[in-house]
Backbone bond lengths (Angstrom), bond angles and torsions (degrees), N, CA, C in turn:
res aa  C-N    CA-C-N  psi(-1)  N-CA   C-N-CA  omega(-1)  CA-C   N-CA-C  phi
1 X - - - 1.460 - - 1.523 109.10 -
2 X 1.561 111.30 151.81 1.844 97.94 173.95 1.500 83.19 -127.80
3 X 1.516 115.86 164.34 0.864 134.54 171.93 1.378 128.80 -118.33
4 X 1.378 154.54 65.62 0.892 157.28 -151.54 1.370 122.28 -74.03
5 X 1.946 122.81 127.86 1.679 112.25 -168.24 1.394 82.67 -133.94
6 X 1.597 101.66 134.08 1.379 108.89 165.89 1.284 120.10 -123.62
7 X 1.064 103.31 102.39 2.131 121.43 178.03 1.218 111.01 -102.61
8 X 1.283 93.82 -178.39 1.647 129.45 173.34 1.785 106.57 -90.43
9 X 1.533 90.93 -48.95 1.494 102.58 -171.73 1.714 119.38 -107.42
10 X 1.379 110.26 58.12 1.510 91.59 -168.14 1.674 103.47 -75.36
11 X 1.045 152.92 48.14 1.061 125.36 133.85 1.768 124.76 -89.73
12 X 1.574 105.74 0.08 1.677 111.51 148.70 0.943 114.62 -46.65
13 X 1.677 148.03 -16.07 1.432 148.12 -178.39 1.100 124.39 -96.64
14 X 1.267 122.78 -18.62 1.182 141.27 -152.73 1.951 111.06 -70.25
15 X 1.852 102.93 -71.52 1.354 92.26 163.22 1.483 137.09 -67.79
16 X 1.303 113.39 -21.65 1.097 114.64 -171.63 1.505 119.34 -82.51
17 X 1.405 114.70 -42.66 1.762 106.14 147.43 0.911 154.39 -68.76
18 X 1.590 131.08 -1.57 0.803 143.78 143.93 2.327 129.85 -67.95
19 X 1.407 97.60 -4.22 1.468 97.17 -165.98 1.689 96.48 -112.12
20 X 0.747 114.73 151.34 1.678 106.92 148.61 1.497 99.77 95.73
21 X 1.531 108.54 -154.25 2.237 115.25 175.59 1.812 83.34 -76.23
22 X 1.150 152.51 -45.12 1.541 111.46 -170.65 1.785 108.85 -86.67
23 X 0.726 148.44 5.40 1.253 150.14 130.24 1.275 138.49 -68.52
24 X 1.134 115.51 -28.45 1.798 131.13 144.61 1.613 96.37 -40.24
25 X 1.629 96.70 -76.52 1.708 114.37 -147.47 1.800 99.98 -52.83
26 X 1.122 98.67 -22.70 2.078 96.97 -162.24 1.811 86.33 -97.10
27 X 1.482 134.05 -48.36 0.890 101.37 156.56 1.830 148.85 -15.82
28 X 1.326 95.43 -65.09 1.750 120.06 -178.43 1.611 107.46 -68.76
29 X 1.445 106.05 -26.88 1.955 102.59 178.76 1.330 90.91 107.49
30 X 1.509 136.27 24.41 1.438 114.38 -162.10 1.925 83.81 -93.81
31 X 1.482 110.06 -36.70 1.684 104.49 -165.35 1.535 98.05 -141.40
32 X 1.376 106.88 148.39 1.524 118.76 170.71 1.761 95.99 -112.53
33 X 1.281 71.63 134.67 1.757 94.85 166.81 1.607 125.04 -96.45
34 X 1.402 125.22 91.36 1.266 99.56 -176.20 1.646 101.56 -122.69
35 X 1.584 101.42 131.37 2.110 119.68 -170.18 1.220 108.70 -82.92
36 X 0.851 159.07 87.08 1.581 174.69 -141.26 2.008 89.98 -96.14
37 X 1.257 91.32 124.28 2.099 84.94 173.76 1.807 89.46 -112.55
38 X 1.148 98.55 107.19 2.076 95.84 158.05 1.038 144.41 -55.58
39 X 1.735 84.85 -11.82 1.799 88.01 168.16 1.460 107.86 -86.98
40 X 1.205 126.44 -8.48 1.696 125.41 175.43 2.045 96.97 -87.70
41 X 1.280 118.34 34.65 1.734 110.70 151.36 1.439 85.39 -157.75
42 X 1.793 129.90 64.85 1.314 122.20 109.77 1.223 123.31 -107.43
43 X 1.057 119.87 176.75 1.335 161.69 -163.45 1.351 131.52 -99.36
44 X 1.323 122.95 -2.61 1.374 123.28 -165.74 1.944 90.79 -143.68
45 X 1.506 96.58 179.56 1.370 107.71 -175.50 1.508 107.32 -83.66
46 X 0.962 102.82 -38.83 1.837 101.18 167.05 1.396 130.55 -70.32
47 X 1.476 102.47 -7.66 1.872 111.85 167.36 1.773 95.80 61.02
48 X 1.300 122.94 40.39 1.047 137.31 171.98 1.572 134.27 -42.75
49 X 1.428 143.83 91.81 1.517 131.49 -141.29 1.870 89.81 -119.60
50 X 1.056 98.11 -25.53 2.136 91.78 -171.22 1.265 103.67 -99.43
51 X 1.170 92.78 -170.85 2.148 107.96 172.82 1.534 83.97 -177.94
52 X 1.351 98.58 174.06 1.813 120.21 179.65 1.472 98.18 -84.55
53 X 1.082 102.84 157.52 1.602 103.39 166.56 1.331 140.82 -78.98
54 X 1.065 151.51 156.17 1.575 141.47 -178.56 1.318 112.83 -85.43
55 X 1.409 115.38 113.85 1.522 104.33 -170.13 1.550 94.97 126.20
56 X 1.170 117.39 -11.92 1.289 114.29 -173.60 1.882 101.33 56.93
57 X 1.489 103.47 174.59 1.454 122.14 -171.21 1.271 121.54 126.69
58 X 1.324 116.46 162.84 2.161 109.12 169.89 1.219 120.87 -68.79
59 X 1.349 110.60 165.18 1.198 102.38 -179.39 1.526 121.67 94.36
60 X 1.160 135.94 152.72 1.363 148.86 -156.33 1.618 123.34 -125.77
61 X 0.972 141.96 84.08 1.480 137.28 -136.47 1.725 97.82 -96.12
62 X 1.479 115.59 130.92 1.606 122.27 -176.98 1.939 100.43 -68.91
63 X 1.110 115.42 128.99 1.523 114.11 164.97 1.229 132.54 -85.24
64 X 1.777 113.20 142.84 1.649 103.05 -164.37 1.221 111.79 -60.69
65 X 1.166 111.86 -22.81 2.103 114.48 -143.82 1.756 86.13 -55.92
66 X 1.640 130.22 -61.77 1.189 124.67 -159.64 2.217 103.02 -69.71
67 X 0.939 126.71 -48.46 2.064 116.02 151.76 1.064 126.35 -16.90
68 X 1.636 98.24 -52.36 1.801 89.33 177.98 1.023 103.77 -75.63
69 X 1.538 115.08 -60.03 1.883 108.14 -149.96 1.554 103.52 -50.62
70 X 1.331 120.22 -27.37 1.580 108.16 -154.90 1.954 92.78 -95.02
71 X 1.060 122.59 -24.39 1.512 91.66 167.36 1.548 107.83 -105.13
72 X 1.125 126.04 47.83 1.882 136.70 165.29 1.259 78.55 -93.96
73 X 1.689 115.94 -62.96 1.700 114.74 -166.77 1.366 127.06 -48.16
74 X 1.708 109.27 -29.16 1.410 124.37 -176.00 1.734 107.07 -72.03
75 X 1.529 102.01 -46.29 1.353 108.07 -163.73 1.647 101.33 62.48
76 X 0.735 155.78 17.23 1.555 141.61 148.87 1.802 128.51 26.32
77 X 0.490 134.86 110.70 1.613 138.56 168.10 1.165 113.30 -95.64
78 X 1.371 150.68 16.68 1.307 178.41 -97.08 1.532 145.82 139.29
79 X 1.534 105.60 138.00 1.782 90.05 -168.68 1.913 101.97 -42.24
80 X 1.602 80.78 165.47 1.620 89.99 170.86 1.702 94.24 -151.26
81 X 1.480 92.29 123.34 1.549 112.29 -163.92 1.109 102.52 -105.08
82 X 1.241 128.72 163.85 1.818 145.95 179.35 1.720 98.99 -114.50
83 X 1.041 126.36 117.85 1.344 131.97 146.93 1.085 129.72 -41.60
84 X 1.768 146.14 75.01 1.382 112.90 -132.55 1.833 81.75 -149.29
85 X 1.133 119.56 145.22 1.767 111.72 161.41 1.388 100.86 -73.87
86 X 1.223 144.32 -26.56 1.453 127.29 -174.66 1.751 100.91 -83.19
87 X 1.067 133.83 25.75 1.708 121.54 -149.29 2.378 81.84 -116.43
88 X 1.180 100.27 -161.78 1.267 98.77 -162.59 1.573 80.27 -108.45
89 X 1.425 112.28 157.66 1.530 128.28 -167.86 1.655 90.69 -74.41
90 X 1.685 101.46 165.24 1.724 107.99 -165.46 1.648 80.64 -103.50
91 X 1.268 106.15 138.33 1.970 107.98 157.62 1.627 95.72 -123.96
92 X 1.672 82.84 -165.98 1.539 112.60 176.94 1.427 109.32 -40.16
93 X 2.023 115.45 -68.12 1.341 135.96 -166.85 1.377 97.21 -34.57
94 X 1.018 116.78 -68.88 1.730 144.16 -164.16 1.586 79.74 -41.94
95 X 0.912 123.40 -121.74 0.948 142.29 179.83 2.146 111.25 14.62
96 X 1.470 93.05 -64.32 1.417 99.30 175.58 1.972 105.28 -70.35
97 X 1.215 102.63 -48.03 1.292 97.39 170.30 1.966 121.73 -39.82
98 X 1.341 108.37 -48.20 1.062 110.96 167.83 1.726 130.16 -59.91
99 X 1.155 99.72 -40.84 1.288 110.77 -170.76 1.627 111.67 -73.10
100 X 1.438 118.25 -7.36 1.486 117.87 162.87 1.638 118.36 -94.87
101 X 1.157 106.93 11.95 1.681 110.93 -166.02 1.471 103.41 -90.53
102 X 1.025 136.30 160.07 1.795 143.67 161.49 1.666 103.06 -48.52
103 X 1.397 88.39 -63.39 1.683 95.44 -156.40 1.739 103.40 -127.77
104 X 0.899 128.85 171.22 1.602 136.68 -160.27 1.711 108.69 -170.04
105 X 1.625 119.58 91.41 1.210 119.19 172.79 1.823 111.31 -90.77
106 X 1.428 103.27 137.08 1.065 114.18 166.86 1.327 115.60 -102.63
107 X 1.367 125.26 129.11 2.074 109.42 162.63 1.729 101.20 -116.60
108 X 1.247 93.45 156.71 1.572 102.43 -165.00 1.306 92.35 -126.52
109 X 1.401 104.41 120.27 1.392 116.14 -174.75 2.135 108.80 -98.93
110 X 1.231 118.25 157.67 1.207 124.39 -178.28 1.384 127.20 -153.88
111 X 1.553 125.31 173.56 1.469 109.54 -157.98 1.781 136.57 48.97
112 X 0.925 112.39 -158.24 1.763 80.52 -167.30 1.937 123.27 -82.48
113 X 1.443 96.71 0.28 1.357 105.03 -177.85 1.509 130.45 176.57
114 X 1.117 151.63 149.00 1.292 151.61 166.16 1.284 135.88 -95.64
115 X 1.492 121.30 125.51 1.157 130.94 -146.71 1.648 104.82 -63.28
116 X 1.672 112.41 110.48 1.199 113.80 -168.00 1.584 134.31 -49.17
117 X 1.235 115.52 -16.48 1.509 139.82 166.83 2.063 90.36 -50.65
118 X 0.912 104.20 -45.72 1.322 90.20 -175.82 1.671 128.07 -69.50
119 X 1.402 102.33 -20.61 1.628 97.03 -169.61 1.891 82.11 -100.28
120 X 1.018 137.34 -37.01 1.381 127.04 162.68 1.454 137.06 -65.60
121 X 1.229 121.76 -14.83 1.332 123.45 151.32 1.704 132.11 -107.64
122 X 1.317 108.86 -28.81 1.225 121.55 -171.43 2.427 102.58 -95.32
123 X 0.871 76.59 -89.24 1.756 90.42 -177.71 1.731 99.62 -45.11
124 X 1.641 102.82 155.37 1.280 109.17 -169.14 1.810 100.62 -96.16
125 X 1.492 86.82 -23.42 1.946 90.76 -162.20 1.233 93.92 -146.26
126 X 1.682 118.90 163.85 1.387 134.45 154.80 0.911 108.58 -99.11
127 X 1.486 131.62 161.03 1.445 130.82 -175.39 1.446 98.23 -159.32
128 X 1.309 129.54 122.45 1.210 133.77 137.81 1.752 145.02 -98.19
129 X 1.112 91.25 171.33 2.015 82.25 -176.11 1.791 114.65 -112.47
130 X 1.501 107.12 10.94 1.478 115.03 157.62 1.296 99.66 -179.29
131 X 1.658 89.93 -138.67 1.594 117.33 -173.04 1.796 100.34 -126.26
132 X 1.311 117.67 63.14 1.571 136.42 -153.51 1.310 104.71 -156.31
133 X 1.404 122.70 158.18 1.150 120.45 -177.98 1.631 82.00 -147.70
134 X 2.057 83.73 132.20 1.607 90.35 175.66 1.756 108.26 -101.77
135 X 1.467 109.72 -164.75 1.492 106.92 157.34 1.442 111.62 -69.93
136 X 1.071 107.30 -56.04 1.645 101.34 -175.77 1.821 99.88 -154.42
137 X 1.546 84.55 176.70 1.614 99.41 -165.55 1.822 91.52 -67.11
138 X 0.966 138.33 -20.27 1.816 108.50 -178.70 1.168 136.86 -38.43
139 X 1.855 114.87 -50.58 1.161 114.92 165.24 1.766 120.52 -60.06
140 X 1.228 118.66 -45.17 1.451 111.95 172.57 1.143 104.27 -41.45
141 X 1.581 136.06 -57.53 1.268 124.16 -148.87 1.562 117.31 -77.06
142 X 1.325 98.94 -34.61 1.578 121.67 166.08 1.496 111.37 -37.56
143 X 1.770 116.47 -60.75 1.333 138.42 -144.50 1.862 77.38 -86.81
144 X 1.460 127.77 -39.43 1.523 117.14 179.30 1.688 116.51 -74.45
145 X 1.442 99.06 -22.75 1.645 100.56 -172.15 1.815 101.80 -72.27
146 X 1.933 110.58 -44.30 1.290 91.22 -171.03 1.615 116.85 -75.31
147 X 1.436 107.72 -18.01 1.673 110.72 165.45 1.375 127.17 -34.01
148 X 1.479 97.25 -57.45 1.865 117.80 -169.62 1.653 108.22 -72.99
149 X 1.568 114.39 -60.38 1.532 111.40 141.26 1.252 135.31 14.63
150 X 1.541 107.38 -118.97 1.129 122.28 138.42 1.975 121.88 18.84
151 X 1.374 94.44 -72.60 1.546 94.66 -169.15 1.611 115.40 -92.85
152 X 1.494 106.95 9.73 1.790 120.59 175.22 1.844 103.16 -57.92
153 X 0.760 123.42 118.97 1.690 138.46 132.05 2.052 94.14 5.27
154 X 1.308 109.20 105.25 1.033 108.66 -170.13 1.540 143.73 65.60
155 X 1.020 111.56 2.15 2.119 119.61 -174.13 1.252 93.77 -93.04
156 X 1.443 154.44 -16.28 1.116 151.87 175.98 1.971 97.80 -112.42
157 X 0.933 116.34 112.29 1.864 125.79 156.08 1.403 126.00 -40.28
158 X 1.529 104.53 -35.07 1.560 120.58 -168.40 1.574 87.20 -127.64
159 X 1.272 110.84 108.15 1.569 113.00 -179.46 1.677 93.74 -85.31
160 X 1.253 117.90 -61.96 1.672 105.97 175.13 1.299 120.28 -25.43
161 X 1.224 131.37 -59.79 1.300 148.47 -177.01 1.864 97.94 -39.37
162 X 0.885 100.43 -48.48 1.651 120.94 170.70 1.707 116.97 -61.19
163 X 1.571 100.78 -40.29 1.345 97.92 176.91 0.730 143.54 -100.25
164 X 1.630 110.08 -14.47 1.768 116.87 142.39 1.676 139.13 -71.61
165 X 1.405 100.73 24.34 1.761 109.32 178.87 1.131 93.80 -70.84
166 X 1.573 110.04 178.99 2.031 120.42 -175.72 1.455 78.07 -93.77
167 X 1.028 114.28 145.16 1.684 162.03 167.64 1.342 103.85 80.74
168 X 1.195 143.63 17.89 0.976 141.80 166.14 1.904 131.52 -23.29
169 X 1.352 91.54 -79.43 1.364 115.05 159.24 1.707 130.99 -123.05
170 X 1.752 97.30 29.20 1.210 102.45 -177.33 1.409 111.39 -179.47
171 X 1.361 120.63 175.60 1.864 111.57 -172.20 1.915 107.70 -91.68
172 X 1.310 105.13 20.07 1.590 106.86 -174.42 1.608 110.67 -110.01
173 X 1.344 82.95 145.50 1.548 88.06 -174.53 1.778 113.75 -63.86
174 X 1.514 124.30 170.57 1.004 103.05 166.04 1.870 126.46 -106.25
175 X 0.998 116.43 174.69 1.418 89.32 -164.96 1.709 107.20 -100.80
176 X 1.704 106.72 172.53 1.510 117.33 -164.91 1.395 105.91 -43.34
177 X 1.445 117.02 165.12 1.729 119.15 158.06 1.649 101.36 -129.07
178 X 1.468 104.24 153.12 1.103 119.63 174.64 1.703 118.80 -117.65
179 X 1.322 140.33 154.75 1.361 119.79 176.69 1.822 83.68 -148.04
180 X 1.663 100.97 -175.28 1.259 116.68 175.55 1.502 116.63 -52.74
181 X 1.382 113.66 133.19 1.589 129.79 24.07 1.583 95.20 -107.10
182 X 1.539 109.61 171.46 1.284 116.99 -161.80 1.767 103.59 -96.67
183 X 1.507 111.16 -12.41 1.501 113.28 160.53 1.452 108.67 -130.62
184 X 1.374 120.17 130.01 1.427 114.99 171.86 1.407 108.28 -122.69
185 X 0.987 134.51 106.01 1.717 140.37 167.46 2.034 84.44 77.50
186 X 0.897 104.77 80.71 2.027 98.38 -176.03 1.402 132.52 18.46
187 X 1.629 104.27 32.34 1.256 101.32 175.23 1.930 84.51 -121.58
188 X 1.375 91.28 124.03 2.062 121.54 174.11 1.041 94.06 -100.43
189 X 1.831 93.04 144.08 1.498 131.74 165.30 1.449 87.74 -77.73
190 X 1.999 98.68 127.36 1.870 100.10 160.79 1.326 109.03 -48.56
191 X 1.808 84.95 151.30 1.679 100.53 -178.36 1.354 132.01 -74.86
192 X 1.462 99.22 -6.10 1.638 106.67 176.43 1.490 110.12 -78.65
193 X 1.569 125.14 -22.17 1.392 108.59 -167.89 1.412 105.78 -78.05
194 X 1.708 118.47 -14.19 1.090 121.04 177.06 1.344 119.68 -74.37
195 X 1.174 127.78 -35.22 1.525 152.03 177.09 1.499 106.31 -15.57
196 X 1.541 115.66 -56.62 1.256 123.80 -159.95 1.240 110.79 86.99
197 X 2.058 124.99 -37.29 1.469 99.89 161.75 1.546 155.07 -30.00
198 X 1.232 136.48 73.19 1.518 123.59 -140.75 1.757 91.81 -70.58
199 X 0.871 147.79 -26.55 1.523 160.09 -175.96 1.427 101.21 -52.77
200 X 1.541 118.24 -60.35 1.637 133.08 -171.04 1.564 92.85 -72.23
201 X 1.307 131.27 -47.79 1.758 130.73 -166.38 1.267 104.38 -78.94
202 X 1.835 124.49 -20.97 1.466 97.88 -170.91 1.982 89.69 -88.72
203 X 1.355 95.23 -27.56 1.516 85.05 176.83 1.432 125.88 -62.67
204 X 1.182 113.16 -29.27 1.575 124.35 -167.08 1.529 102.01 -77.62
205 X 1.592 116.88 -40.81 1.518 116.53 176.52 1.543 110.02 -57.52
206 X 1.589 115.97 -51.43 1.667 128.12 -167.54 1.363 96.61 -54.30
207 X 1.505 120.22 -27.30 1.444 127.15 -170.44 1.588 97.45 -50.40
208 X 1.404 93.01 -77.18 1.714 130.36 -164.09 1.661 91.03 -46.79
209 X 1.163 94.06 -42.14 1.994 85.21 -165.73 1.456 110.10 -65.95
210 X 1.107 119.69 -57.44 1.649 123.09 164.44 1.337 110.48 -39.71
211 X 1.415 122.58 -66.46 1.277 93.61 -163.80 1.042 113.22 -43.60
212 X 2.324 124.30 -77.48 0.885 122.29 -175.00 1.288 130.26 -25.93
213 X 1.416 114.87 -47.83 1.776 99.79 168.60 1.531 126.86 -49.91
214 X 1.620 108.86 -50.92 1.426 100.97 178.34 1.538 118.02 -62.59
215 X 1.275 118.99 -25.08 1.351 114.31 178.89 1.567 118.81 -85.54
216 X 1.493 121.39 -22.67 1.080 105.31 175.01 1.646 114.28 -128.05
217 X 0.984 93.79 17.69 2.046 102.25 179.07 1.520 123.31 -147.99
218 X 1.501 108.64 40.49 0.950 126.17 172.13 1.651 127.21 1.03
219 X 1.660 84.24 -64.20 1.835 106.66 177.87 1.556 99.13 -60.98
220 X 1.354 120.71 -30.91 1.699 105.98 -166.85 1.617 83.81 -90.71
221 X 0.912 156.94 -10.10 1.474 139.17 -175.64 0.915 112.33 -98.34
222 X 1.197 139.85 -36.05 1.683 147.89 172.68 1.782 93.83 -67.17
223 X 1.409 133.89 -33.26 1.532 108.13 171.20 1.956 110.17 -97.23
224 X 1.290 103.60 -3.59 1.490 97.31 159.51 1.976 114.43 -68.35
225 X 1.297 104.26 -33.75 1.571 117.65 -173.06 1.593 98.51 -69.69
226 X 1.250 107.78 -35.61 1.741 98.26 -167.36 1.490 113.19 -90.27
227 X 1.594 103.70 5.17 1.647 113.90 -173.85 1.122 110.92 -102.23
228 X 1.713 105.19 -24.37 1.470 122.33 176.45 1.131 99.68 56.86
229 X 1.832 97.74 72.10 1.730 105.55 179.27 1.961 77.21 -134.57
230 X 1.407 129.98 18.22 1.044 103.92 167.61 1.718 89.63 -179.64
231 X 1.745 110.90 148.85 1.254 119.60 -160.10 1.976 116.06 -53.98
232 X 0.778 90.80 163.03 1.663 113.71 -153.75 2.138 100.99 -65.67
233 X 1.070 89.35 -44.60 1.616 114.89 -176.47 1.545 100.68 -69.10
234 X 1.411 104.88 159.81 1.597 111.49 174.71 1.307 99.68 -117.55
């Protein structure tokens, strides 16, 4: 898979893809990373990426001319998403959706906005990572690169480990883990994980997972209820 990020600032990429499962994974051949700088498709001596907006207002608006040229250059075989707070929130799907594609462009937008011609002609999708406004699209794209990652055919050792996260194979969270020591300052690991029963632990986890969903993810429990992946009653 390659993954394509197009900034202002690619040296935001630098440590963080290289260490860890996306630095493993590009190690092994699982993903190429290639950082696109936008200021290498202007045109002027100032390598110029904003302008003011039309309409007047605050703020500094990013220009298409350097968006296009730099993914014409990519040619892409893959969605190519806009980082955007107006874009549709990032989940699990996304994520797996991505992770079967060839190629995966990111653009990282900055300053107060991007010239809308771009997420309507150029980019396939908007995508955001809440109801937050960052400085700029890097961290989103980052927080999508180690997502997609992550779930490649080998970048994780312990694929289980992978397949029991919350949303995995479903809208429920997953539940707490505990490890050594089994008392720390008098707070004990429940006694069932110790048990060795695997019967009582897978039950005792399904426990934990429900609740937490119904108590703190409402929206994911009301579409676990309509999937009838969990009892009807609250």
């Amino acid at each position: 898979m390659r993954i394509n990020l197009v900034t202002i600032f690619p040296e935001f990429f630098q440590a963080p893809l290289a260490i860890s499962i996306p630095g493993r994974a590009a190690e092994s051949g699982l993903v190429e990373y290639r950082v696109v700088d936008l200021r290498d498709h202007t045109h002027d001596r100032h390598r110029t990426v904003d302008d003011v907006p039309y309409g007047g207002g605050a703020g500094m608006v990013m220009k298409p001319e350097p968006f296009f040229e730099a993914v014409e250059a990519l040619e892409p075989r893959g969605p190519v998403v806009l980082l955007s707070p107006r874009g549709r929130v990032f989940t699990h799907r996304d994520a797996v959706r991505f992770a079967v594609q060839p190629e995966l462009t990111l653009l990282c937008g900055h300053y107060k906005d991007v010239d809308q011609r771009v997420a309507d002609h150029l980019a396939t999708e908007e995508i955001s990572l809440g109801d937050f406004v960052l400085s700029g699209g890097e961290v989103a794209a980052l927080a999508i690169t180690d997502a997609v990652v992550r779930l490649l055919p080998g970048a994780i050792g312990d694929h289980q480990s992978a397949a029991s996260d919350s949303f995995y194979e479903g809208p429920l969270l997953s539940p707490p883990s505990w490890t050594r020591p089994a008392d720390y300052r008098g707070h004990t690991v429940p006694q069932v994980l110790r048990s060795g029963d695997h019967a009582r632990i897978e039950a005792f986890r399904r426990e934990l997972s429900e609740r937490l969903t119904r108590e703190r993810r409402g929206d994911l429990w009301a579409r676990a209820r309509e999937r009838g992946l969990v009892d009807g009653s609250d």
